[in-house]
Structure formats: structure tokens, C-alpha cells
C-alpha positions as MATLAB code, in Angstrom:
seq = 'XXXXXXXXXXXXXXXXXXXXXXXXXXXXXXXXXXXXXXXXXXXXXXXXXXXXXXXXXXXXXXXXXXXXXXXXXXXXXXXXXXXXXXXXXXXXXXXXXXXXXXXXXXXXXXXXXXXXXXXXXXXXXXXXXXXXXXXXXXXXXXXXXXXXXXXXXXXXXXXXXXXXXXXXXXXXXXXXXXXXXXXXXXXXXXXXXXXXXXXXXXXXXXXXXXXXXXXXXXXX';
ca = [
     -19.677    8.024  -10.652;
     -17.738    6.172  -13.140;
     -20.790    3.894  -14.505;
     -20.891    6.361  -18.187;
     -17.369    5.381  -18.594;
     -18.113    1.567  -18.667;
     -16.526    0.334  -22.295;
     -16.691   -3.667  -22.296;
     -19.217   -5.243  -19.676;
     -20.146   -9.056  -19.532;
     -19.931  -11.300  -17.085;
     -16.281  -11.536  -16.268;
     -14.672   -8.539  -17.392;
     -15.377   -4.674  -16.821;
     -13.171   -2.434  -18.884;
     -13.280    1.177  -17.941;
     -12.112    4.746  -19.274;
     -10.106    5.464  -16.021;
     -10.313    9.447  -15.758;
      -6.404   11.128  -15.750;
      -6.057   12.458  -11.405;
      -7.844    8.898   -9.859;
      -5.428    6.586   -8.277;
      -6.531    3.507   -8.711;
      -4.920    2.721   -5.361;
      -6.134    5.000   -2.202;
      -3.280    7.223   -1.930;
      -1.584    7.881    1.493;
      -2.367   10.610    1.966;
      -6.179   10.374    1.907;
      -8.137   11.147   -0.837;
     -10.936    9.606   -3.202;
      -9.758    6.570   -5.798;
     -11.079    4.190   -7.691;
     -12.159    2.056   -4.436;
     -14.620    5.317   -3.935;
     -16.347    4.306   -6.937;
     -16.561    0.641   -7.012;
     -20.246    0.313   -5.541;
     -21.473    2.137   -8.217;
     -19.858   -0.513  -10.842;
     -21.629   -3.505   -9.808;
     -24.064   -3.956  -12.317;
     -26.615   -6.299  -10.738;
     -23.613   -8.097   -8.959;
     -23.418   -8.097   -5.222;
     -19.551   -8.035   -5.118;
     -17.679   -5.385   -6.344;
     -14.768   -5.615   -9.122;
     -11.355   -5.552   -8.699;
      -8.843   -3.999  -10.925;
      -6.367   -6.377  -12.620;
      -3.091   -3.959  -13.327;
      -2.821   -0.336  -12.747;
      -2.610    2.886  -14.393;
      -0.930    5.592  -13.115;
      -3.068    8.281  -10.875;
      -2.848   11.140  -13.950;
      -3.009    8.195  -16.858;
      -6.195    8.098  -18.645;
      -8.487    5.317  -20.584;
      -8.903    1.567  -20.381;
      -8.383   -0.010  -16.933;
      -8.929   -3.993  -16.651;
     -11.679   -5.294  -14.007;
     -12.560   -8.941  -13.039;
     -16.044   -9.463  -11.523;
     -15.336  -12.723   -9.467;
     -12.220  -14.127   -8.371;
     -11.549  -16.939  -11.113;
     -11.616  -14.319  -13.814;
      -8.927  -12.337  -12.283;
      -6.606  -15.064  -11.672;
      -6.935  -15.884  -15.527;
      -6.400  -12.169  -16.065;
      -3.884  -11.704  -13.917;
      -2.111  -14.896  -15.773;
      -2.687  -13.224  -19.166;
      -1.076  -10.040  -18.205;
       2.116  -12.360  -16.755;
       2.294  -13.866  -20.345;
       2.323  -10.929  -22.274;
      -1.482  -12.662  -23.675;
      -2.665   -8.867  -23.204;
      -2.355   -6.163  -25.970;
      -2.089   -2.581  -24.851;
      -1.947    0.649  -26.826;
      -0.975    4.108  -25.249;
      -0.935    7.709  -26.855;
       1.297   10.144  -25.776;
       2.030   14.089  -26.531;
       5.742   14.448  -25.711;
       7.472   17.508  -25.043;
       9.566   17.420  -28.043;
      10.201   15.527  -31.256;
      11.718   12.191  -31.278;
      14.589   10.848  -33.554;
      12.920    8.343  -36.646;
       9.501    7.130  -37.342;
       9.315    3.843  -35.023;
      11.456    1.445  -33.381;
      11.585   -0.755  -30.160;
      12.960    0.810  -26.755;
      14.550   -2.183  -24.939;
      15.520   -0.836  -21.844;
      15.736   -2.432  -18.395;
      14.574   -0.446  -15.379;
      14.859    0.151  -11.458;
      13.791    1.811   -8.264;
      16.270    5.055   -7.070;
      15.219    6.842   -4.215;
      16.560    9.878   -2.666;
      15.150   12.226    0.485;
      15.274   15.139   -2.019;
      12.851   13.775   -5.199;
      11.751   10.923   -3.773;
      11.300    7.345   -5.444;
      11.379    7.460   -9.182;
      12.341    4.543  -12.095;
      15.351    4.771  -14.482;
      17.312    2.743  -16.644;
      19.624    0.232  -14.782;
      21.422   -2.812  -15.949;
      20.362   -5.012  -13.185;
      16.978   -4.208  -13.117;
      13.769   -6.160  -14.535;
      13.273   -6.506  -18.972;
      11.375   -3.537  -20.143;
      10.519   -3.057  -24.165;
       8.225   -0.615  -25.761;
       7.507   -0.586  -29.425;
       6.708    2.937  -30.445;
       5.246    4.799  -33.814;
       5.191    8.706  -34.741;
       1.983    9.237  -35.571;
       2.491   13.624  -35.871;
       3.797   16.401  -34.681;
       2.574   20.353  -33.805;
       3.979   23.027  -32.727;
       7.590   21.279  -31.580;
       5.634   18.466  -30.087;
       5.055   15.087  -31.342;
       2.184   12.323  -31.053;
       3.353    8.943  -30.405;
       1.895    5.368  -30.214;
       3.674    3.151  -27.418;
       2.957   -0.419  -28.003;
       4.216   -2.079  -24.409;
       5.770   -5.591  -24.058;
       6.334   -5.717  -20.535;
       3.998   -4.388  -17.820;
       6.826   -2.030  -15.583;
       6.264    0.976  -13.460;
       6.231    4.523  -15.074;
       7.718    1.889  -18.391;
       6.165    4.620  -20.704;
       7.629    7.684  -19.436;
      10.844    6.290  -18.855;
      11.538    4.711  -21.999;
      10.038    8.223  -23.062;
      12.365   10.351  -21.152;
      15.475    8.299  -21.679;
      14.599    5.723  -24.290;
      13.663    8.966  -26.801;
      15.048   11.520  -25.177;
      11.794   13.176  -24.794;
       9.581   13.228  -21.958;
       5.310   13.185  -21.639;
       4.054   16.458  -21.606;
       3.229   17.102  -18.289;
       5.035   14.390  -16.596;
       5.180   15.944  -13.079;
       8.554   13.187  -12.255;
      10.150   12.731  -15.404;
       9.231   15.893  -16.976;
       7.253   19.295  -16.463;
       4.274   19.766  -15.078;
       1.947   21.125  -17.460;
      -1.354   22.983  -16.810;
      -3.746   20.255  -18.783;
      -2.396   17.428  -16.804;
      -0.201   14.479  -18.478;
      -0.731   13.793  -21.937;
      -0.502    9.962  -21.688;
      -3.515    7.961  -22.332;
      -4.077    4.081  -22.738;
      -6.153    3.956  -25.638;
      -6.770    0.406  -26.566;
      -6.435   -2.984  -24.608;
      -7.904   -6.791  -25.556;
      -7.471   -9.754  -23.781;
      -7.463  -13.497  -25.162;
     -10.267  -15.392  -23.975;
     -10.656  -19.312  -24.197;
     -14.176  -20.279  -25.632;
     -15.283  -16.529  -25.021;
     -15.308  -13.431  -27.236;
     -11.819  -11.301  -26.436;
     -12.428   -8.797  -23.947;
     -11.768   -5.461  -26.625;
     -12.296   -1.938  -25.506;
     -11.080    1.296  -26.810;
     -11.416    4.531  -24.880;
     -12.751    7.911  -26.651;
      -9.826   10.501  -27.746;
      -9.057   12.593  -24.667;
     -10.419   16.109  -24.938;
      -6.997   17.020  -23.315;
      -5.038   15.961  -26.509;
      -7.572   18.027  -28.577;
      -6.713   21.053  -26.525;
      -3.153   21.066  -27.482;
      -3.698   20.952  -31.346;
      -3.336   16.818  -31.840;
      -6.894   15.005  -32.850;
      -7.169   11.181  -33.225;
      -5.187    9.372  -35.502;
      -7.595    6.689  -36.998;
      -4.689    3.957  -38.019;
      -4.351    1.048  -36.413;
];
């Protein structure tokens, strides 16, 4: 049951602390996701809510629901003009070169029969930019804040991996798996509304980043 991870409720908008291992999408293989758990965040409404963007299956923290359909088309128009504002955390597997910067780097699908699909930087493929911050470092790894401008698949642990040169600890494509699962966690994410409060949640440090030395930076 995901109802004790509810973090902004009204009306419209259901914001959620997505747990790191549940798709959001049911996988093909079988398996539970989020769809499993829908019923169970209804809250007095007879139709259940739909999620607005996606976080990767072993991502953590805020995920984006509407409650009826005209909400998420407004959402769904706020995410395609950048309106949204989205802060990740990240423990990579190494420490990056400076303090902060922007990672402008366009990305696309390769496949292979091998390793399967994965993203990468390619000329030709769609505008991807990441702002990131250093916010510490322990024991040869480093805590960073990613800051996203665009909305692109795996964007975060690609511009990681070849943006910094460092990948997410525990990125099972783009880096090694580790035993604690990936340390990459959306932390924060508000949404303009129009005559309405902003939808605003932020998701609780994850215990995971605790467990490998880094505890919760309190700047903004």
C-alpha cells in the first residue's frame, strides 16, 4: 500500500514518494507496479489516478498524479513547457570535476542483442540539459544535486555517466550494480498552478543514502 507515502493531496494533484524497485509501468515480464496500487490511492474518489511522467523502476521519491482527466492534460502541458521544477539527488561512483555547471548533451536510443536498449549521447538525437551542484563527498564518492531542463529517458544517468564521467552508484545499465539498489532519488518537484496553490512536495531523505555515509543536505 502506497497511501503513507502520499506527500501533496487536493483535488487535482496526488504527489507520491515512489519507492526505488516499482515500475511505474507493468513490466513485461509480469510483476506488481504502480497500477497494483492505484485502488488504494483514491481517496474518496471513484476513479483512480494516473501518473503524469515516469520515474525509473529503481528511482525513488516524488511521482506526479492527476485525479481526473482535465488536470492531467494541464499537467502533462506543464511538463512539455518546462513549467515543472524537478530536483534529483544522486551518490555517484566517483568524484566529479568542479563544483556545478550545466550538462548540455543530446541523447538517443542504441540497441544491441548483447546489452539490450540503452541511451547515449548522439548528435542527432533530442535536447537534453541538466544543471548539476556538488553538494559532498565520502569515501571516493560524491553527492550531487541534478537540476533537469528537459524530461529524457535515463537523462540523469547519462549525463552522469558521460556528461561527468561518473556514473550513479548502482546503476545496473550505465554503471554497477550495487547491493543497496541505485542511489538516485527525485527529491523535490512543484508545479505552476493558475488561480491554485503550486502543487509542492518534497520526499523524506532516503534511508539508502544514509547507509552509505551521505545525510541530507538542507540547502536549497
Amino acid at each position: 500500500m502506497l497511501g503513507q507515502h502520499v506527500l501533496f493531496l487536493d483535488g487535482e494533484a496526488l504527489v507520491i514518494d515512489k519507492p526505488a524497485g516499482l515500475p511505474v509501468d507493468p513490466p513485461r515480464a509480469g510483476g506488481l507496479s504502480l497500477e497494483n496500487h492505484l485502488s488504494s490511492l483514491t481517496f474518496g474518489f471513484h476513479r483512480w489516478p494516473v501518473a503524469v511522467h515516469r520515474l525509473d523502476r529503481d528511482t525513488s521519491g516524488c511521482l506526479l498524479l492527476s485525479r481526473n482527466p482535465k488536470a492531467h492534460a494541464r499537467f502533462q502541458q506543464a511538463f512539455e513547457r518546462g513549467e515543472v521544477s524537478k530536483r534529483y539527488v544522486a551518490i555517484l561512483d566517483g568524484v566529479p570535476t568542479g563544483e556545478f555547471g550545466t550538462i548540455d548533451l543530446p541523447l538517443g536510443k542504441v540497441s544491441t542483442a548483447e546489452e539490450g536498449w540503452r541511451m547515449t549521447r548522439d548528435p542527432r538525437g533530442k535536447a537534453a540539459r541538466t544543471d548539476w551542484r556538488l553538494l559532498g563527498t565520502h569515501d571516493g564518492r560524491a553527492l550531487v544535486e541534478f537540476r533537469p531542463a528537459t524530461g529524457r529517458t535515463h537523462q540523469i544517468r547519462v549525463h552522469a555517466r558521460e556528461g561527468l564521467g561518473v556514473p550513479v552508484t548502482g546503476d545496473p545499465v550505465y554503471g554497477t550494480a550495487h547491493p543497496g539498489g541505485m542511489m538516485l532519488h527525485a527529491i523535490a518537484l512543484s508545479l505552476p498552478r493558475t488561480g491554485k496553490e503550486d502543487v509542492a512536495a518534497e520526499a523524506p531523505w532516503p534511508e539508502r543514502f544514509t547507509a552509505l555515509g551521505f545525510e541530507e543536505d538542507k540547502t536549497d
